[in-house]
C-alpha positions as CSV (number, residue, x, y, z in Angstrom):
1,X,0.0,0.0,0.0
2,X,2.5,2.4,0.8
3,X,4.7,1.6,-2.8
4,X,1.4,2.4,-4.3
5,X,1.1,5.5,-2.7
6,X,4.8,6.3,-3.3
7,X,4.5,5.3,-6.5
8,X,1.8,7.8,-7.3
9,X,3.4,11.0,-5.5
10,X,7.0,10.1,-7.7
11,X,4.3,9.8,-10.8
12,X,3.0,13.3,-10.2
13,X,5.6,14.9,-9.2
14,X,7.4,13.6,-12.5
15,X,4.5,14.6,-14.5
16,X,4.4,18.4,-12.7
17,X,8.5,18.9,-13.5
18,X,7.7,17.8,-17.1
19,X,4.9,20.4,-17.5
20,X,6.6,23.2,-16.2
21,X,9.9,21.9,-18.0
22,X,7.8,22.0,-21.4
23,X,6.4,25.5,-20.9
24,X,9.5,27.7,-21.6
25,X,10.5,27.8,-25.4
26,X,14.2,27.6,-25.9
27,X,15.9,29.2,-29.2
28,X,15.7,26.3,-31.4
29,X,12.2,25.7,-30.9
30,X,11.1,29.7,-31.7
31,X,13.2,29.2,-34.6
32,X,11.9,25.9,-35.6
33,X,8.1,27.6,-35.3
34,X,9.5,31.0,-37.3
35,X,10.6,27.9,-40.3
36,X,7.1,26.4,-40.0
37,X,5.7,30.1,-40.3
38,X,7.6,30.9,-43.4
39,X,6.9,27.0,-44.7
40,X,3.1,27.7,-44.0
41,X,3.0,31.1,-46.0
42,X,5.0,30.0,-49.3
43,X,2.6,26.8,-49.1
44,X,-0.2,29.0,-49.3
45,X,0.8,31.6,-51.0
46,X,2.2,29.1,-54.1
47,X,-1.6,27.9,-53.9
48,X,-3.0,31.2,-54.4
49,X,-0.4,31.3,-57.5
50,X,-1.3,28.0,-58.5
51,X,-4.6,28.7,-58.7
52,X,-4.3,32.0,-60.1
53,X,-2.5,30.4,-62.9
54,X,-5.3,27.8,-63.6
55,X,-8.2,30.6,-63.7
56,X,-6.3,32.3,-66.3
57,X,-5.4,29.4,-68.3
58,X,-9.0,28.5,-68.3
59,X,-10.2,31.9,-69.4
60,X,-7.2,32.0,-72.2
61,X,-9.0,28.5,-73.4
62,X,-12.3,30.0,-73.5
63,X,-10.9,32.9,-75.3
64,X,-8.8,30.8,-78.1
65,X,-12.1,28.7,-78.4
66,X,-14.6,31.4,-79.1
67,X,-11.9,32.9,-81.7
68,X,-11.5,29.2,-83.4
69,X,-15.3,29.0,-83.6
C-alpha cells in the first residue's frame, strides 16, 4: 500500500516537472516555429499562385475557343 502510494506521489511529481519543463521555449524551438511560419505562408501563398494560374489558363481557353469558332 504504501509503494502504491509512493508510486503515485513520484508519478506526479514527474508529471508536474515535465509540465513546467515544457512551458519555456528555448531558441531552437522559436526558430523551428519562425521555419514552420515561413513554410506555412510560401505553401499558401504558391496555392493562391497556383490557382491564379489555372483561372487564367481556363479563361485563355475559353478565349482561343470562341476565336477558333
Amino acid at each position: 500500500m504504501i509503494l502504491k502510494k509512493l508510486l503515485t506521489i513520484m508519478i506526479l511529481i514527474l508529471s508536474i516537472v515535465a509540465f513546467t519543463a515544457c512551458e519555456s521555449k528555448g531558441p531552437a524551438e522559436k526558430a523551428g516555429e519562425k521555419i514552420d511560419e515561413a513554410v506555412q505562408k510560401t505553401t499558401d501563398k504558391a496555392k493562391e499562385v497556383t490557382e491564379a494560374v489555372k483561372d487564367k489558363a481556363e479563361e485563355v481557353g475559353e478565349e482561343v475557343k470562341k476565336s477558333t469558332e
